[in-house]
mmCIF file of the C-alpha atoms, coordinates in Angstrom:
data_MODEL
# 
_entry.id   MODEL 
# 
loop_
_atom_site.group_PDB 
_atom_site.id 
_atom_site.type_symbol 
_atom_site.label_atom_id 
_atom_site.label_alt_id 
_atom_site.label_comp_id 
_atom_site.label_asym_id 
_atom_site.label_entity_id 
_atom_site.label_seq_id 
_atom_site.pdbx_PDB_ins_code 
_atom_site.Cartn_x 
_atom_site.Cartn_y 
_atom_site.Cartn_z 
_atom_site.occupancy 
_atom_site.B_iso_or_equiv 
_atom_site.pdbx_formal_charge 
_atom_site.auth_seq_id 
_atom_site.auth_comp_id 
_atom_site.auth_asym_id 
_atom_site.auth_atom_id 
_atom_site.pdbx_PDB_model_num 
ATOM 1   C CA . UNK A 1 1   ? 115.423 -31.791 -101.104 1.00 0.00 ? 1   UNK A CA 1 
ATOM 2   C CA . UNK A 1 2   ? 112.372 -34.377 -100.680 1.00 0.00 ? 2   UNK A CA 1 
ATOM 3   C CA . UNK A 1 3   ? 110.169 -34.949 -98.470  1.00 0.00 ? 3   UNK A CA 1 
ATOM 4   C CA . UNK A 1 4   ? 107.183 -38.151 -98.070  1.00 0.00 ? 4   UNK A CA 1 
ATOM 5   C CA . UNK A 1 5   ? 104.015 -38.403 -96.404  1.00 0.00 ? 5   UNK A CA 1 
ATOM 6   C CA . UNK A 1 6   ? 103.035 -41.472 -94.949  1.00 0.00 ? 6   UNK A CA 1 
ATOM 7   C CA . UNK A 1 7   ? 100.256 -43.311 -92.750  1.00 0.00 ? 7   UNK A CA 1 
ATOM 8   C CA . UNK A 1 8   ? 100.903 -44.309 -89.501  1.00 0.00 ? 8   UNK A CA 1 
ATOM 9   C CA . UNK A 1 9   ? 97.738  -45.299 -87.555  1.00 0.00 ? 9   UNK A CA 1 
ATOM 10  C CA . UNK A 1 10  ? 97.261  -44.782 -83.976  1.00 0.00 ? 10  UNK A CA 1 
ATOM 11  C CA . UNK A 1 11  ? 97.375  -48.543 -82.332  1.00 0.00 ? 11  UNK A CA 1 
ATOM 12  C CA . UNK A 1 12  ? 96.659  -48.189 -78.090  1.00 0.00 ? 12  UNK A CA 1 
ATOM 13  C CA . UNK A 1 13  ? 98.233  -45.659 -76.325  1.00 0.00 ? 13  UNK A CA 1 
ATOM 14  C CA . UNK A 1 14  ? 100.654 -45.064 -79.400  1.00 0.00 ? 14  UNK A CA 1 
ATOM 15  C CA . UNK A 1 15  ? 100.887 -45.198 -83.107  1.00 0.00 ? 15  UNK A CA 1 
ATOM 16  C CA . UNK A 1 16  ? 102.017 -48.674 -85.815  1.00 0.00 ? 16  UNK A CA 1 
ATOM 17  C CA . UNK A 1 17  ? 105.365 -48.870 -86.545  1.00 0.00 ? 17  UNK A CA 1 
ATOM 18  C CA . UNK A 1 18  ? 106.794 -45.727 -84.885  1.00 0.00 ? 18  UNK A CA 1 
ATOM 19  C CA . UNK A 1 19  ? 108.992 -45.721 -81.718  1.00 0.00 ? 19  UNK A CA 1 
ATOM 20  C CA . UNK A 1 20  ? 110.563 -43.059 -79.838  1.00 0.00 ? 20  UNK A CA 1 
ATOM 21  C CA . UNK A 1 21  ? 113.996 -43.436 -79.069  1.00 0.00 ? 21  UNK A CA 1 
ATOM 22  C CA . UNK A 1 22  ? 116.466 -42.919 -76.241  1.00 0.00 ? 22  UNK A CA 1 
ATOM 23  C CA . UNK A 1 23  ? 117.346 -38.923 -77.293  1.00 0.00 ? 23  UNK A CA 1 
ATOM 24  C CA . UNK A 1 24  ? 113.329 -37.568 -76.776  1.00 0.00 ? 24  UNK A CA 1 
ATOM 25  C CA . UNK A 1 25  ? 113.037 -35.969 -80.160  1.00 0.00 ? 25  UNK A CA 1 
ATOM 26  C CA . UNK A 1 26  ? 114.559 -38.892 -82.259  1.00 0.00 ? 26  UNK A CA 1 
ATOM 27  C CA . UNK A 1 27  ? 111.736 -41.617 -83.626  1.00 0.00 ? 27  UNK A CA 1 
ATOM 28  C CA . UNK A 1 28  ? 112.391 -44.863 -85.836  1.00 0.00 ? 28  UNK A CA 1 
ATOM 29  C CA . UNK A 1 29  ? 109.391 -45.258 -88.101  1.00 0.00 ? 29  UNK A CA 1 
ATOM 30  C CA . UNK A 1 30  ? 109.213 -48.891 -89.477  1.00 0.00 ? 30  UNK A CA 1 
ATOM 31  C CA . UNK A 1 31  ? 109.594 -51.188 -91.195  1.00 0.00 ? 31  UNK A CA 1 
ATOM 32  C CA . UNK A 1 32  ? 108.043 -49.536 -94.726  1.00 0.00 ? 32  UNK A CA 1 
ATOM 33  C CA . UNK A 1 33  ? 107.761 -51.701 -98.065  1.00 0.00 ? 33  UNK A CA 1 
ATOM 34  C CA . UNK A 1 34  ? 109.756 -49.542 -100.422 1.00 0.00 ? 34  UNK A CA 1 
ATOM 35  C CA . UNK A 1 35  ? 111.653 -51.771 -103.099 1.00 0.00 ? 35  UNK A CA 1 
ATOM 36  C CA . UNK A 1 36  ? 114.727 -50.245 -102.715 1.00 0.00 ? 36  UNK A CA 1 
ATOM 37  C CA . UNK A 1 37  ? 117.168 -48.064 -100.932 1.00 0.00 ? 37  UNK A CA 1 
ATOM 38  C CA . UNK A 1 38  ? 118.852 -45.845 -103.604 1.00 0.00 ? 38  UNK A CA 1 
ATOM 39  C CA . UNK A 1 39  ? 115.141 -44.521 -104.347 1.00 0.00 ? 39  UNK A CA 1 
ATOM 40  C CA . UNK A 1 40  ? 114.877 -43.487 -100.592 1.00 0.00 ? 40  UNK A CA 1 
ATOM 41  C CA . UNK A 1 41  ? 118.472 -41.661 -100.484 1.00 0.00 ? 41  UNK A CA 1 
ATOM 42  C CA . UNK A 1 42  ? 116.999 -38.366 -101.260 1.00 0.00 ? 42  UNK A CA 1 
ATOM 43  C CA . UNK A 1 43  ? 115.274 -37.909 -98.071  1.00 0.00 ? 43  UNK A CA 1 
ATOM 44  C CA . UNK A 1 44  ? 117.931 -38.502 -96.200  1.00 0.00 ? 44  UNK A CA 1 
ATOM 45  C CA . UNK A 1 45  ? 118.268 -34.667 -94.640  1.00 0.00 ? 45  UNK A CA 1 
ATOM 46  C CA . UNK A 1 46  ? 114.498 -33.979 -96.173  1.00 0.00 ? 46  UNK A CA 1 
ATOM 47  C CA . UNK A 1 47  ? 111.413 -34.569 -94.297  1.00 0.00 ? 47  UNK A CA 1 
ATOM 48  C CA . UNK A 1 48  ? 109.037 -36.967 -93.409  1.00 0.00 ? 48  UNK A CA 1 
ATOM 49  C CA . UNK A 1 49  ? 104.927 -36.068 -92.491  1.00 0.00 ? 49  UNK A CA 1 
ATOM 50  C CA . UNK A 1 50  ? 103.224 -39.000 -90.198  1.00 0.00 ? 50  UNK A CA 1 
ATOM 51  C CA . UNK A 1 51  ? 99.055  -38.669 -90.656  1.00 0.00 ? 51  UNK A CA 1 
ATOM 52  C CA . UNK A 1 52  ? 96.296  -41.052 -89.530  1.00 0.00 ? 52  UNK A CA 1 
ATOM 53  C CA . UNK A 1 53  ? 94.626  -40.503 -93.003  1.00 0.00 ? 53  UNK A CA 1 
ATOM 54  C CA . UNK A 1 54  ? 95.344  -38.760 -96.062  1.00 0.00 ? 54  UNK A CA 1 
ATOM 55  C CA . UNK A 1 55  ? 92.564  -36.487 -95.600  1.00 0.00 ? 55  UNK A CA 1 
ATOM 56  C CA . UNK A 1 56  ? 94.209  -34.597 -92.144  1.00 0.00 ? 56  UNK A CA 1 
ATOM 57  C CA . UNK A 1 57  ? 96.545  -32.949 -91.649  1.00 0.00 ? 57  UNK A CA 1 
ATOM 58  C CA . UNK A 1 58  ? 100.159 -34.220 -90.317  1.00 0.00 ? 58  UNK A CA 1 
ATOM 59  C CA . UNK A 1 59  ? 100.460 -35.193 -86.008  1.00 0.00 ? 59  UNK A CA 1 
ATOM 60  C CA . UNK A 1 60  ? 104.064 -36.133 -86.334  1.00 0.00 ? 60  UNK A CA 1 
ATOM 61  C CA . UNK A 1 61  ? 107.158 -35.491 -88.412  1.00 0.00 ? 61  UNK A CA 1 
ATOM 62  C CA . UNK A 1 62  ? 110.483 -34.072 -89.292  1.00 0.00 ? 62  UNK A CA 1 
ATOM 63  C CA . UNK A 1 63  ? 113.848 -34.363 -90.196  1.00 0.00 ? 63  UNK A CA 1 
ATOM 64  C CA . UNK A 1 64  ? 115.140 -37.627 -92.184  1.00 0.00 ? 64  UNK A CA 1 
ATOM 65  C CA . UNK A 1 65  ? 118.335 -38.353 -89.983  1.00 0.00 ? 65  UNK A CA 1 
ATOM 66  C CA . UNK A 1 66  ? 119.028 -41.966 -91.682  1.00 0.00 ? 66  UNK A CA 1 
ATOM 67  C CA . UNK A 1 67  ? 117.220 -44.687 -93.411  1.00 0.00 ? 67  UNK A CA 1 
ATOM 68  C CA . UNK A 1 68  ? 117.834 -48.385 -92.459  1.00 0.00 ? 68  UNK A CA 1 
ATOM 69  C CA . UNK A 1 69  ? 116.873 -51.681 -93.806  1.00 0.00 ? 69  UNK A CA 1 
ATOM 70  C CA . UNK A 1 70  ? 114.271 -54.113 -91.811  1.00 0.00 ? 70  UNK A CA 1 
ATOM 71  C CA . UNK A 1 71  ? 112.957 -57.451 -91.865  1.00 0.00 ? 71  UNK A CA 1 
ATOM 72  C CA . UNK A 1 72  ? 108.727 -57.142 -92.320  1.00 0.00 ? 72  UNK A CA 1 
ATOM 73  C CA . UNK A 1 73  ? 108.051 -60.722 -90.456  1.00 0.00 ? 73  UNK A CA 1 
ATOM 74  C CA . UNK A 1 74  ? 105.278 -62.238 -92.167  1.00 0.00 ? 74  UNK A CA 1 
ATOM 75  C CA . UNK A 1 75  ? 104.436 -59.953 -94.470  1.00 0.00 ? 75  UNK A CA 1 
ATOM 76  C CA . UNK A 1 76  ? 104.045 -60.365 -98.252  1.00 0.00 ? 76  UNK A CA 1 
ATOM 77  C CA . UNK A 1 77  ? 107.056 -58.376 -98.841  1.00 0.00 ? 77  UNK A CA 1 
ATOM 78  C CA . UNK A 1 78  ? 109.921 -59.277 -96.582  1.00 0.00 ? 78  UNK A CA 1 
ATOM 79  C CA . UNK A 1 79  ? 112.106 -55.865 -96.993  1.00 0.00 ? 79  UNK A CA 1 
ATOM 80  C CA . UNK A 1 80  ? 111.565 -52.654 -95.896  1.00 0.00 ? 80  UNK A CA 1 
ATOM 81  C CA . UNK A 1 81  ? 113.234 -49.529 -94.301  1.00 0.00 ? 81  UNK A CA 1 
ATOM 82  C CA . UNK A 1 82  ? 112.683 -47.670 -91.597  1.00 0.00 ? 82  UNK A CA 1 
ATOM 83  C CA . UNK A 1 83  ? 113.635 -44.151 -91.101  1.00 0.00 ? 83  UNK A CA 1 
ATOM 84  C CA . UNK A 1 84  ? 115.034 -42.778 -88.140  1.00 0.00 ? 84  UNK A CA 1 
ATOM 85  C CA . UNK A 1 85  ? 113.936 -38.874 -87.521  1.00 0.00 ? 85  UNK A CA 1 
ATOM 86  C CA . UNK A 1 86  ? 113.951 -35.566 -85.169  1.00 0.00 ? 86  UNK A CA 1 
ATOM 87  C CA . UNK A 1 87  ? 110.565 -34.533 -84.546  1.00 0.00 ? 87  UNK A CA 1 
ATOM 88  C CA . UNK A 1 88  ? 110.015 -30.643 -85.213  1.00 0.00 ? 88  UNK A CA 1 
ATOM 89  C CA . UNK A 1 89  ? 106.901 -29.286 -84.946  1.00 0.00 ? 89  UNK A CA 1 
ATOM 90  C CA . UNK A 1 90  ? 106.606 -27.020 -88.292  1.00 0.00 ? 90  UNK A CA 1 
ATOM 91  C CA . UNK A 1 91  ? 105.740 -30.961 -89.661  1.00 0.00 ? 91  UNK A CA 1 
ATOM 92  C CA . UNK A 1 92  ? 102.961 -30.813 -87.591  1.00 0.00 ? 92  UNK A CA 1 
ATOM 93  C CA . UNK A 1 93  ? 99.404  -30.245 -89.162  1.00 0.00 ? 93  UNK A CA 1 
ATOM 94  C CA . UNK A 1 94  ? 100.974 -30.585 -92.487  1.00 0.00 ? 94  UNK A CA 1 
ATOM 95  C CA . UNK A 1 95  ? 98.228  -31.272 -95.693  1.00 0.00 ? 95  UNK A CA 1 
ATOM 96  C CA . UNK A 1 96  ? 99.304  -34.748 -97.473  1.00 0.00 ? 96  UNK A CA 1 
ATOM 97  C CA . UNK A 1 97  ? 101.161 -34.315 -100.533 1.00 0.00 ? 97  UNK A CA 1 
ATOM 98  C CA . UNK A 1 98  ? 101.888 -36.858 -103.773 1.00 0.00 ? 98  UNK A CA 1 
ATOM 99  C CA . UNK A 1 99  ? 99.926  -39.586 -104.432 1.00 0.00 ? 99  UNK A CA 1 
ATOM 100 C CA . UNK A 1 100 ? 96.426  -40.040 -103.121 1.00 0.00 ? 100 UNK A CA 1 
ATOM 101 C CA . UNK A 1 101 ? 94.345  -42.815 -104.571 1.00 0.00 ? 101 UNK A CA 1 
ATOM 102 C CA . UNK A 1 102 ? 92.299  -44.897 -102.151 1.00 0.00 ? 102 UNK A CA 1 
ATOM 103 C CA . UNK A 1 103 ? 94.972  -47.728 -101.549 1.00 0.00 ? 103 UNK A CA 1 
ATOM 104 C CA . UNK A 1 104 ? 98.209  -45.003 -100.882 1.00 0.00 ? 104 UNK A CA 1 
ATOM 105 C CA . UNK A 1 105 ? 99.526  -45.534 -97.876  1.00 0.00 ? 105 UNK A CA 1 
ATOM 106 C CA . UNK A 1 106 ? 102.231 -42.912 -98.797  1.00 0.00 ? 106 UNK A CA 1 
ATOM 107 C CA . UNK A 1 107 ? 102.286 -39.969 -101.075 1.00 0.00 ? 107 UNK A CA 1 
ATOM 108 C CA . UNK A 1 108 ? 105.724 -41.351 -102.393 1.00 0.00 ? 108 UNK A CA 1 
ATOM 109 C CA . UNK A 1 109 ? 108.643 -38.693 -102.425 1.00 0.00 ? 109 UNK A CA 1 
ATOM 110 C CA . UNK A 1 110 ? 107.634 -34.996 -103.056 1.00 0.00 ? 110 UNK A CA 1 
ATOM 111 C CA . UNK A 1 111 ? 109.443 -32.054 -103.384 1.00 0.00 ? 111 UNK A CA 1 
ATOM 112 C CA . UNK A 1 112 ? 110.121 -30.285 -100.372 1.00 0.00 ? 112 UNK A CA 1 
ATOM 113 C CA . UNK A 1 113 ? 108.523 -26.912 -101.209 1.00 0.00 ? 113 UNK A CA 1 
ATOM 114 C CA . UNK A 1 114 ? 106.790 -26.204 -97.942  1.00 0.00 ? 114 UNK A CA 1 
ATOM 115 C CA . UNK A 1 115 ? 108.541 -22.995 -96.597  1.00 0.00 ? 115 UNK A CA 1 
ATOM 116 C CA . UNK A 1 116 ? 109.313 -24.482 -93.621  1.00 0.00 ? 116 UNK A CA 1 
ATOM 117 C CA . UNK A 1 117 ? 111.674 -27.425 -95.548  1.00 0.00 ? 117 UNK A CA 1 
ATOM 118 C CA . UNK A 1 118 ? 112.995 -24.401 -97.322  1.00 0.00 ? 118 UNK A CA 1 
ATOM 119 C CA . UNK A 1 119 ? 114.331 -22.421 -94.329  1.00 0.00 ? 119 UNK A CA 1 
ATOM 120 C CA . UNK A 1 120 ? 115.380 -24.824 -92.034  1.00 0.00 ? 120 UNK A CA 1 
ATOM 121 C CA . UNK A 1 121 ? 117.962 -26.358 -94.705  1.00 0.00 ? 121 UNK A CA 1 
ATOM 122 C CA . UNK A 1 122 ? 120.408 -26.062 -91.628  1.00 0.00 ? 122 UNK A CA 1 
ATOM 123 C CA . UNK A 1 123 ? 118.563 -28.687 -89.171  1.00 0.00 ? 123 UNK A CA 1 
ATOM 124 C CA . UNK A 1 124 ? 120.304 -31.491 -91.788  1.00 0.00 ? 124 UNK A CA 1 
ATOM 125 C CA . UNK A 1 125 ? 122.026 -34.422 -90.274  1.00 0.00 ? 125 UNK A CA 1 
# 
């Protein structure tokens, strides 16, 4: 199983790119310039950590329920994804893992050795 670490900075009264949606523990986290979609398959069912920087700790996360494709209006690079999630709270107050140079706004896809990804196997979509 994988898992990624991403930022997602607080914007107003809620954070960039993340929504809840209508169940209260599902979120859509979007739209995320990844160059393609086989490379995100293994998270599907693995985990995702949400942090304002790389240097604390997780404030959102949890289970990969599906990945989807999205348009980034604007942007440099037109495609993304955006992954849809349930929130748990053992991804809270996660450390970052993977890459983390001064321009990574992800840690890319890590393996999911936290003990927590390794006993709740059975929250998968």
């Amino acid at each position: 199983m994988q898992a990624i670490h991403i930022i997602c900075h607080a914007e107003g009264s809620g954070h960039q790119n993340l929504w809840r949606l209508d169940d209260p523990a599902l979120y859509r986290s979007a739209c995320w310039p990844f160059p393609n979609f086989r490379d995100l398959q293994p998270l599907i069912g693995g985990w995702i950590y949400l942090h304002e920087l790389k240097s604390e700790p997780s404030y959102l996360g949890g289970v990969i329920q599906k990945i989807e494709s999205c348009e980034r209006h604007e942007a440099r690079i037109e495609n993304g994804y955006a992954f849809i999630f349930r929130a748990d709270d053992a991804a809270k107050n996660r450390p970052w893992r993977g890459q983390a140079h001064d321009r990574a706004w992800t840690g890319g896809l890590v393996q999911a050795n936290f003990e927590h990804e390794k006993t709740q196997h059975a929250r998968r979509p």
